[in-house]
KOLKE-876312 format. One line per 10 residues: number of its first residue (from 1); their letters; for each residue x, z, y of N, C-alpha, C. Coordinates in nm, 2 decimals. Layout:
BEGIN
NUM	a	X:Z:Y:X:Z:Y:X:Z:Y  ...
END
This chain:
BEGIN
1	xxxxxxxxxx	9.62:8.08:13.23:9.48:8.11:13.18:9.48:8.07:13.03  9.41:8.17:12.94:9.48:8.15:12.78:9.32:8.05:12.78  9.39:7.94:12.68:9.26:7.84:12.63:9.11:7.87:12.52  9.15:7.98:12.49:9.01:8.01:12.42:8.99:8.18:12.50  8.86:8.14:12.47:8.76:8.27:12.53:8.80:8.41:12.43  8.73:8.36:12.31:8.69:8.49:12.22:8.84:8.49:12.17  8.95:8.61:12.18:9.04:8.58:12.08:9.01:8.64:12.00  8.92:8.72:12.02:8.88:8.83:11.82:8.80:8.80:11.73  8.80:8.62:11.80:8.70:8.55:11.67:8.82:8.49:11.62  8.76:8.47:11.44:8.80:8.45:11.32:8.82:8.26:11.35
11	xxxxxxxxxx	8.70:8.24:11.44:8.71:8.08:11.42:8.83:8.02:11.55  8.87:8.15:11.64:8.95:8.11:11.74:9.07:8.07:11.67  9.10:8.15:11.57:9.25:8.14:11.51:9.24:8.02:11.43  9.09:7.99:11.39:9.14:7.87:11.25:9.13:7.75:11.37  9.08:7.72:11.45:9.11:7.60:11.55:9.25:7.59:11.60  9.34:7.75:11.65:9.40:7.71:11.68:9.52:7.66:11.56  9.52:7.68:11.47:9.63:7.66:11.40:9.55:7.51:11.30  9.42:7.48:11.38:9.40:7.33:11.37:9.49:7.24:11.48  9.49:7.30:11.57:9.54:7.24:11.67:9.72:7.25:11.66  9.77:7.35:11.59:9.88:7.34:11.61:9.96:7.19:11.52
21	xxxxxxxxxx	9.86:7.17:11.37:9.89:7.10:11.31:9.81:6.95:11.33  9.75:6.95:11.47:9.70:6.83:11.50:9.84:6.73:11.54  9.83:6.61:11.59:9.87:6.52:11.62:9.93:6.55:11.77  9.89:6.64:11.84:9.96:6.68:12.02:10.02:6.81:11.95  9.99:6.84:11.83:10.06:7.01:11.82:10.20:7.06:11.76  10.25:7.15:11.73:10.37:7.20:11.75:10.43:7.09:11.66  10.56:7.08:11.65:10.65:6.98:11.57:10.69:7.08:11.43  10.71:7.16:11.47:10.76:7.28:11.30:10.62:7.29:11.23  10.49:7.35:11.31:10.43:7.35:11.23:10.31:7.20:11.14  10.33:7.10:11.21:10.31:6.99:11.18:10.40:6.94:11.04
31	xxxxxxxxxx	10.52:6.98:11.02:10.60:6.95:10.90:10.60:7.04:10.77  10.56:7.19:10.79:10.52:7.25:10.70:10.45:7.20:10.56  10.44:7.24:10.47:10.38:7.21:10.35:10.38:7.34:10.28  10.29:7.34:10.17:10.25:7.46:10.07:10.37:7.52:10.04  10.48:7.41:9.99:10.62:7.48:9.95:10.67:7.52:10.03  10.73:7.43:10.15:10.79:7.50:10.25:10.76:7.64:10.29  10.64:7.71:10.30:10.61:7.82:10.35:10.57:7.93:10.27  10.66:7.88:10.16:10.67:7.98:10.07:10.74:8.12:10.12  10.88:8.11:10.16:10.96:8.24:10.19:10.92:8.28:10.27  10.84:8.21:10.39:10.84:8.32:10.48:10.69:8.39:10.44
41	xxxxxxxxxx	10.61:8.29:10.40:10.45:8.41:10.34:10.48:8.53:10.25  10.62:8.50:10.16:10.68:8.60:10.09:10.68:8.72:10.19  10.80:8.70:10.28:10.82:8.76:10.38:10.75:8.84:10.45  10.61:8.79:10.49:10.50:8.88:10.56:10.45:8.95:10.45  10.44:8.89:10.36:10.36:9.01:10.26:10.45:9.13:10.23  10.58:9.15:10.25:10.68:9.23:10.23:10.66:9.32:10.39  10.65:9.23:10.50:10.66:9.32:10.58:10.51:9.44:10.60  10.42:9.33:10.56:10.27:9.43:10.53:10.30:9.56:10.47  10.39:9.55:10.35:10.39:9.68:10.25:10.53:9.76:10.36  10.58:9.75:10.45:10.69:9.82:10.49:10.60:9.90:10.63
51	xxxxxxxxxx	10.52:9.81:10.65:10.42:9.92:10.76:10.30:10.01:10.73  10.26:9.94:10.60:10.19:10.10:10.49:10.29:10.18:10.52  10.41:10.13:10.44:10.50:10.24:10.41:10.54:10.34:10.50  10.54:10.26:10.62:10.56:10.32:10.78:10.43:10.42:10.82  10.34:10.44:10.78:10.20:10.50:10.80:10.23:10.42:10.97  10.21:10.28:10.98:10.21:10.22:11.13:10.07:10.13:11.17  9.99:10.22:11.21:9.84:10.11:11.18:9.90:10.00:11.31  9.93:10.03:11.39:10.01:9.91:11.51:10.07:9.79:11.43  10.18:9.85:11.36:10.20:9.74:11.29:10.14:9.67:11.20  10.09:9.71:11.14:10.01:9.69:11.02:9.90:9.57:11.05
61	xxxxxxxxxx	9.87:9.61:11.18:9.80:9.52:11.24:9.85:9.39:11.27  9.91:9.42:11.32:10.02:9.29:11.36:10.09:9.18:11.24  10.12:9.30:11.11:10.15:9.21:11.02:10.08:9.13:10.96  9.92:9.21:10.95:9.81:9.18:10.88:9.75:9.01:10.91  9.81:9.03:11.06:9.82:8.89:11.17:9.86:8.78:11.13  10.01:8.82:11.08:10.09:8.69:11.05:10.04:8.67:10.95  10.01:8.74:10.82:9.99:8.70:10.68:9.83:8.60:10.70  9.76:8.62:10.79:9.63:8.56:10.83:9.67:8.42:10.87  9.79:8.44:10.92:9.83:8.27:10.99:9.86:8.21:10.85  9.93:8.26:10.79:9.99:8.19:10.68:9.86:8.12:10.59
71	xxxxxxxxxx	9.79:8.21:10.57:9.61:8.18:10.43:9.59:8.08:10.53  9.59:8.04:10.67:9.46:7.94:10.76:9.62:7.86:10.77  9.69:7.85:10.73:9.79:7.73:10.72:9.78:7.64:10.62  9.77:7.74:10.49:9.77:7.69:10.36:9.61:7.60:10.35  9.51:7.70:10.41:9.40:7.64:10.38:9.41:7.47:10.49  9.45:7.49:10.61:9.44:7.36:10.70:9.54:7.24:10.64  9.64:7.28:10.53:9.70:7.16:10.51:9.64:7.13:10.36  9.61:7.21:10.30:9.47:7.16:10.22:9.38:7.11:10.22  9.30:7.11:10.35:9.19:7.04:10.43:9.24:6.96:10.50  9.36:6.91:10.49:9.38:6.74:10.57:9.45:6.68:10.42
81	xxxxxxxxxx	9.47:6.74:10.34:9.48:6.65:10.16:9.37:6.63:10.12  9.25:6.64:10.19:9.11:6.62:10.12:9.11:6.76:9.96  9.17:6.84:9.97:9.18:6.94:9.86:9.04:7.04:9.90  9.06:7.10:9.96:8.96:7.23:10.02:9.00:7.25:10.12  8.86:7.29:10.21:8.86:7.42:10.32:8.86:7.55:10.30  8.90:7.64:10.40:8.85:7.80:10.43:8.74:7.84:10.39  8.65:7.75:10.39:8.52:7.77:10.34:8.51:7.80:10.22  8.58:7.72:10.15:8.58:7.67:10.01:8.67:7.79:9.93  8.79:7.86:10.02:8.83:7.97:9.99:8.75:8.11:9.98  8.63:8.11:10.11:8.56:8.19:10.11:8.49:8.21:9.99
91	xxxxxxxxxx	8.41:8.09:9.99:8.35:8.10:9.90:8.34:8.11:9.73  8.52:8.08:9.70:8.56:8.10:9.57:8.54:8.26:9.54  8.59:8.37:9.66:8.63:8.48:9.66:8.50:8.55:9.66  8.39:8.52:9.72:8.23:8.60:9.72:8.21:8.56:9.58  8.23:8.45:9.56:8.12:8.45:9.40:8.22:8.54:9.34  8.36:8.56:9.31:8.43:8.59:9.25:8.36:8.79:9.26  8.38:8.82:9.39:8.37:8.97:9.38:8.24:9.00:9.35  8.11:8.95:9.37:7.98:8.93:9.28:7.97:8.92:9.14  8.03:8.85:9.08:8.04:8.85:8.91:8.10:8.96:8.89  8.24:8.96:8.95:8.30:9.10:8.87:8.27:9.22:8.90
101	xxxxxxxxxx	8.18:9.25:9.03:8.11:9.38:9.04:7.92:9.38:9.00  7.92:9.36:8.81:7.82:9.37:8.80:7.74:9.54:8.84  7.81:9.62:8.85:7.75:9.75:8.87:7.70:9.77:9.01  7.74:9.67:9.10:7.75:9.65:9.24:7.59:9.58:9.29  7.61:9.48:9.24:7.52:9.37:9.25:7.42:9.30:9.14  7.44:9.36:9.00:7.35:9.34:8.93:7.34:9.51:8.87  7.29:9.47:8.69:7.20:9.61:8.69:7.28:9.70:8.57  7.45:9.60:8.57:7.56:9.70:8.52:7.56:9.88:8.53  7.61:9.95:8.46:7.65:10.07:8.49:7.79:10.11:8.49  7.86:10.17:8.61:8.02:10.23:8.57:8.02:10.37:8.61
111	xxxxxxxxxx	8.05:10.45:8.55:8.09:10.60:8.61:8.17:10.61:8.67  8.34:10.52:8.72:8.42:10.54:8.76:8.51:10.44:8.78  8.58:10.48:8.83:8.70:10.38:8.87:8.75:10.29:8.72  8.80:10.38:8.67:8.86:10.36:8.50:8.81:10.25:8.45  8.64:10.32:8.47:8.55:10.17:8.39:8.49:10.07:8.44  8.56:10.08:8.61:8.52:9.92:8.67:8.66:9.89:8.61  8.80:9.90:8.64:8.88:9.85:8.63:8.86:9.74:8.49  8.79:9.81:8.38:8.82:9.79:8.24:8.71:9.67:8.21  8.62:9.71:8.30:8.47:9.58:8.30:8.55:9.45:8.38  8.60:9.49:8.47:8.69:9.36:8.56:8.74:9.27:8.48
121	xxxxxxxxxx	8.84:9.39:8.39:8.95:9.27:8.29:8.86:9.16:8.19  8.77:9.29:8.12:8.65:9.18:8.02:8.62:9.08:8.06  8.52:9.06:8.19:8.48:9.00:8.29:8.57:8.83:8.31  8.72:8.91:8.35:8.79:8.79:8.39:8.85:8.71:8.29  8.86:8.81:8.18:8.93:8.73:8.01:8.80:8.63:7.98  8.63:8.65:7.97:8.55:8.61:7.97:8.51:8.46:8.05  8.55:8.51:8.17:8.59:8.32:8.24:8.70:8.22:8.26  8.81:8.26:8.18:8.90:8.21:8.08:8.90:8.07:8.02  8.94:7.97:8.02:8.85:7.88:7.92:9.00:7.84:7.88  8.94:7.73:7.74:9.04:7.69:7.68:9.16:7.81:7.58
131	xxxxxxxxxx	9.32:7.80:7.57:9.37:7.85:7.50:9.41:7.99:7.63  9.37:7.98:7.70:9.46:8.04:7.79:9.48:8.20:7.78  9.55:8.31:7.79:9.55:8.45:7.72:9.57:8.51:7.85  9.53:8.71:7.82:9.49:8.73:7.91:9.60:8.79:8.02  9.72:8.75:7.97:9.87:8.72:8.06:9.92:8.61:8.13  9.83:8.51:8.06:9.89:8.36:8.12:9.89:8.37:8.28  9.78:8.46:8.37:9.80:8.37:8.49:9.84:8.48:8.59  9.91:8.59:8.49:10.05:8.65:8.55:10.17:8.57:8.62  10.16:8.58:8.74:10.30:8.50:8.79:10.44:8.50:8.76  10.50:8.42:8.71:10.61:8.44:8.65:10.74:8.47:8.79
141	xxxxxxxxxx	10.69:8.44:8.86:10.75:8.45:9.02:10.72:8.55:9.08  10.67:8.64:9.03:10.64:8.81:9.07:10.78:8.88:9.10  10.79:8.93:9.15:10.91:9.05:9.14:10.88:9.13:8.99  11.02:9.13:8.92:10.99:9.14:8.79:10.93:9.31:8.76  10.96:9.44:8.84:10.87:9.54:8.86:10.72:9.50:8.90  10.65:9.42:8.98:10.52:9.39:8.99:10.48:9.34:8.91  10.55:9.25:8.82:10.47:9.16:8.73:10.49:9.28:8.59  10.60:9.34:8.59:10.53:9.45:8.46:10.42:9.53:8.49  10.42:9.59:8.61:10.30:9.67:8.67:10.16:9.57:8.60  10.13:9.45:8.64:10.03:9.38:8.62:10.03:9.33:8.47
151	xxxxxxxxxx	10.10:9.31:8.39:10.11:9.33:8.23:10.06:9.41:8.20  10.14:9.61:8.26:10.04:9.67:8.18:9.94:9.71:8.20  9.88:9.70:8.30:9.76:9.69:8.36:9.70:9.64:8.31  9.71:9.49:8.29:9.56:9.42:8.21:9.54:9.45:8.06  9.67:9.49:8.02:9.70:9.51:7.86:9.58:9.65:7.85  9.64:9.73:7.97:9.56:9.88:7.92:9.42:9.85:7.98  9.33:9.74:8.00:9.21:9.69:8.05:9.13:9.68:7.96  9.25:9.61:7.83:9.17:9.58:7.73:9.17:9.69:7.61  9.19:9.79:7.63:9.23:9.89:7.56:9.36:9.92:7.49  9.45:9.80:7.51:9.61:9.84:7.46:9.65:9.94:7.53
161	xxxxxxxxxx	9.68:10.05:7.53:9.74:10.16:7.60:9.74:10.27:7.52  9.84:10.42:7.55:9.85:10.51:7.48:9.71:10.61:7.53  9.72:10.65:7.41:9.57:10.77:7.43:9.58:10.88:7.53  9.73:10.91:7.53:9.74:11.04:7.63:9.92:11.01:7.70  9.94:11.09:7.80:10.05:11.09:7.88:10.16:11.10:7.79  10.15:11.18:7.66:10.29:11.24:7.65:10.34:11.13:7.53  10.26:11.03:7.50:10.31:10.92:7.44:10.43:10.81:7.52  10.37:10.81:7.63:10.42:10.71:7.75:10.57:10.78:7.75  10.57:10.91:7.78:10.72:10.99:7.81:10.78:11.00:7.70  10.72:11.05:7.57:10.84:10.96:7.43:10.89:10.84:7.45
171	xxxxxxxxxx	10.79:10.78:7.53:10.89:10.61:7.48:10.96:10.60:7.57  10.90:10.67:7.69:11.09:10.66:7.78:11.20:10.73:7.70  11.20:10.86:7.66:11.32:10.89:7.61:11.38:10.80:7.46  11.26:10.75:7.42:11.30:10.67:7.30:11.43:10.50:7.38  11.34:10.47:7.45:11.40:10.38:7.52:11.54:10.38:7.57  11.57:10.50:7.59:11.70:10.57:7.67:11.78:10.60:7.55  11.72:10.66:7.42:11.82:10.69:7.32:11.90:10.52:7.27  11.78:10.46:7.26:11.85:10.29:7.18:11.94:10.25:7.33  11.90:10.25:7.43:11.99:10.19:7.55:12.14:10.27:7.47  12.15:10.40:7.48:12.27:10.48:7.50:12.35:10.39:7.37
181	xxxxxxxxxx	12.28:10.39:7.26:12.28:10.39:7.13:12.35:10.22:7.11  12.32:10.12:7.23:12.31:9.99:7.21:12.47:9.93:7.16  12.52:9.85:7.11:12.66:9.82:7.08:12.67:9.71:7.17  12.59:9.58:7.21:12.68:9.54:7.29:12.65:9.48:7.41  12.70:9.37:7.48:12.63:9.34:7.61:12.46:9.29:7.63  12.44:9.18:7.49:12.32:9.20:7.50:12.21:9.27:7.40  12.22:9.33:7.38:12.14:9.48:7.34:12.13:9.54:7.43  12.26:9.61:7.49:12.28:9.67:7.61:12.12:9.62:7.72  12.17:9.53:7.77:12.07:9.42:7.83:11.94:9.46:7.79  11.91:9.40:7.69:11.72:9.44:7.62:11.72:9.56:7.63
191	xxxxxxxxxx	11.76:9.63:7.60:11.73:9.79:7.58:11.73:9.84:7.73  11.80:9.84:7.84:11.77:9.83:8.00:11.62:9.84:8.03  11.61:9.68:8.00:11.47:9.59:8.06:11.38:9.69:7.94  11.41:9.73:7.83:11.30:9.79:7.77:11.27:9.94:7.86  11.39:9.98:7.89:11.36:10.10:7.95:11.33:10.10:8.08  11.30:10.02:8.18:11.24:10.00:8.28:11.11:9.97:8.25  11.07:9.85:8.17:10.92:9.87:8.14:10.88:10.00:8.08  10.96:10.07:8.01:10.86:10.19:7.98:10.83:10.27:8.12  10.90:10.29:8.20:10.93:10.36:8.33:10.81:10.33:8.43  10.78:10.19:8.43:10.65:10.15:8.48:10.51:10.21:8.47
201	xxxxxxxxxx	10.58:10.20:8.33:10.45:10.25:8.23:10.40:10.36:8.29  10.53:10.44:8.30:10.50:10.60:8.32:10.45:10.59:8.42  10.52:10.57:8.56:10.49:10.52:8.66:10.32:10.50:8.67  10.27:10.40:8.62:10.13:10.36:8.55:10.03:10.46:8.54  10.09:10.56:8.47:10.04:10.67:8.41:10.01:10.77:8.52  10.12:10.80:8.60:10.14:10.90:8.71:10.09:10.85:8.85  10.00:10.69:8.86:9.93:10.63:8.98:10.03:10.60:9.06  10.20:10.62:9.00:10.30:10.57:9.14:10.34:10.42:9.13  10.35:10.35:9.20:10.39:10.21:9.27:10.51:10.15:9.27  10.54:10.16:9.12:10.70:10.15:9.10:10.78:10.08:9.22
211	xxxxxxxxxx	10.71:9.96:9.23:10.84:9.86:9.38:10.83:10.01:9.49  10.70:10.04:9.51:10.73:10.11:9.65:10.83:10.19:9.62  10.80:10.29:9.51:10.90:10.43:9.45:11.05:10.36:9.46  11.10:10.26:9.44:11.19:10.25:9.44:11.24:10.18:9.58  11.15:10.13:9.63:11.20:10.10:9.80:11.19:10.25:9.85  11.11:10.36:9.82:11.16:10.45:9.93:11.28:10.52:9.85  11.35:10.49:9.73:11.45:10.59:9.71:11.59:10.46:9.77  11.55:10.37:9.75:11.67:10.26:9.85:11.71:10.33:9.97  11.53:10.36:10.07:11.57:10.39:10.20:11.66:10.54:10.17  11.60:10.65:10.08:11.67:10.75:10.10:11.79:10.73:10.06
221	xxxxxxxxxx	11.87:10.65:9.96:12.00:10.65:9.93:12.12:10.62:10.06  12.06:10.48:10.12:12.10:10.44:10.23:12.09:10.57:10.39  11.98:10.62:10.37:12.02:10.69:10.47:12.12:10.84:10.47  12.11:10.88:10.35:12.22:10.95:10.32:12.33:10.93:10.29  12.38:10.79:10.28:12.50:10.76:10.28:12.52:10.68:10.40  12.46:10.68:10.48:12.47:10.65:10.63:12.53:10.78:10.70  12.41:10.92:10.65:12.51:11.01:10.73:12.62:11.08:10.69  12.67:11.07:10.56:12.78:11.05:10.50:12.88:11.00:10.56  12.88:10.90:10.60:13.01:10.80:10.67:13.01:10.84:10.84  12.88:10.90:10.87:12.86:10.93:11.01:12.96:11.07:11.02
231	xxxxxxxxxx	12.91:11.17:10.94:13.03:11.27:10.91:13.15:11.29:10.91  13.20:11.17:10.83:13.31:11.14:10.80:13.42:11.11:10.92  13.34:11.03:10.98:13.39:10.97:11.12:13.42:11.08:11.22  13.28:11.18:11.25:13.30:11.31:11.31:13.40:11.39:11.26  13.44:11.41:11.14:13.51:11.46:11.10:13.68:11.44:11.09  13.65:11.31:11.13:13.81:11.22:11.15:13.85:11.22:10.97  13.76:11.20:10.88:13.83:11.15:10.73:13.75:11.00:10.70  13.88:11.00:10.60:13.88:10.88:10.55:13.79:10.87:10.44  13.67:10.78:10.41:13.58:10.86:10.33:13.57:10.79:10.17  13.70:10.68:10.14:13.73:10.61:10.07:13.82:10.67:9.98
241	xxxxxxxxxx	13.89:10.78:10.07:13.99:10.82:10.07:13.98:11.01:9.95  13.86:11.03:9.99:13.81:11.18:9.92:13.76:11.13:9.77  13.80:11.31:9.73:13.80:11.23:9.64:13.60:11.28:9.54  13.65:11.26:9.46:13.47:11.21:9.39:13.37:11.41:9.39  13.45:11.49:9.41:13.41:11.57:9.39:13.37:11.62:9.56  13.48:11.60:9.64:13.42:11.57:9.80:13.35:11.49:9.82  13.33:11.40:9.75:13.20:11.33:9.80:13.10:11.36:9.75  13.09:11.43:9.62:12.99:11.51:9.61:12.90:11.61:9.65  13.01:11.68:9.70:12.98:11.82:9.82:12.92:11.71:9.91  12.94:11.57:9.96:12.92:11.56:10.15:12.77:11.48:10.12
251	xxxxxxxxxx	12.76:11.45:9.98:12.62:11.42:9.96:12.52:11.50:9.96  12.54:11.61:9.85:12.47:11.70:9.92:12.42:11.78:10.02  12.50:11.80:10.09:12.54:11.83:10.26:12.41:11.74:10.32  12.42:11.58:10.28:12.38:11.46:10.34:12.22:11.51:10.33  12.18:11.56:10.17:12.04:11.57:10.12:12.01:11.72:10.21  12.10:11.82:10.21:12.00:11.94:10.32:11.94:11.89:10.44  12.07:11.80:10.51:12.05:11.80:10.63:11.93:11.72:10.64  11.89:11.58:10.57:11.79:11.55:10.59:11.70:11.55:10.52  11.69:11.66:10.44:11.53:11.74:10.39:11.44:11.72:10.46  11.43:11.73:10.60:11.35:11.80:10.70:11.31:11.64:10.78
261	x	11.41:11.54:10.75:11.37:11.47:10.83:11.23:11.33:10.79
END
């Protein structure tokens, strides 16, 4: 017989993972701390974006689960350091989405997405205090594509950004000429990282999701060179062994056959 009645209440889950970190409760999660549970909160938030990516509301759901456990962990070992409650989370995040949706809740005006985004950034540079700028509380611990995604995002908030698209696409090929152009390892280097940030940019421009865009061209590389080697085997060759222009052909071969899938 399971111990709580309601499981689809919100306060069933914050008791129980009171209880797990009580004094009768589990021994692993009793030793946890903010650091410690770092990689694996990493981890669920990575698996959240792999079940978007999956169009898996099943999963999605499930994931959405564990990342829930993790926020009512962080918050319960916060609330036995006398730091804050859940509550105290809550309630950072209501005042928070109230101020910055003056169009919402007070007698603001936005026509669009564009110019909430741009009233947001004001908004948040505005409760700022001290020297602090409006990059500082960029995570330096981002995955370094998210965190340029969020650079230029706030930058183009405050109006740093190009006037039109076909600015953004010079500076990639500008980027690409100095890369080619670079003489040595670290030039080379900067000039890379320059042309990936511009790429963002573009990215930026065209509404795509740089990490995702390049997690699904991971999956498609891997899976075409999965059936590449699967061929290879059917075919009894050695696939080490062919040479660069047969492996050309068997890649492409790789890309008809799974067009479709």
């Amino acid at each position: 017989m399971l111990p709580y009645k309601d499981l689809r209440s919100f306060n069933t889950l914050r008791r129980i993972v009171a209880r797990l970190r009580g004094p009768r409760g589990c021994p692993w999660d009793r030793q946890q701390t903010p650091r410690s549970l770092k990689t694996t909160f990493l981890e669920e938030c990575y698996e959240v974006l792999q079940a978007i990516d999956d169009g898996n509301p099943q999963a999605l759901k499930g994931e959405l689960g564990d990342l829930s456990l993790h926020i009512l962990l962080q918050a319960q070992i916060a609330e036995e350091a006398g730091q804050f409650d859940i509550h105290d989370v809550f309630e950072g995040i209501n005042r928070k989405l109230i101020r910055r949706h003056p169009h919402v809740f007070g007698d603001a005006v936005a026509r669009d997405a564009g110019e909430v985004a741009a009233k947001w950034e004001v908004i948040k540079q505005a409760e700022k205090t001290g020297e602090e700028g409006l990059l500082s509380s960029v995570p330096v611990s981002l995955p370094a594509l998210a965190r340029a995604q969020s650079i230029q995002r706030r930058a183009a908030g405050v109006g740093f950004d190009w006037p039109e698209a076909g600015g953004v696409f010079d500076k990639v090929n500008e980027e690409l000429g100095e890369l080619r152009a670079a003489r040595d390892a670290r030039e080379k280097a900067d000039e890379f990282g320059d042309l990936l940030f511009a790429l963002v940019n573009a990215g930026r421009w065209l509404e795509i999701d740089p990490e995702a865009a390049l997690r699904s061209a991971n999956e498609r590389f891997a899976q075409r060179f999965g059936w590449m080697e699967k061929a290879c085997k059917q075919r009894k060759l050695d696939f080490a062994r062919l040479t660069l222009e047969e492996k050309e052909a068997l890649w492409q071969e790789a890309k008809r056959a799974l067009k479709s899938v």
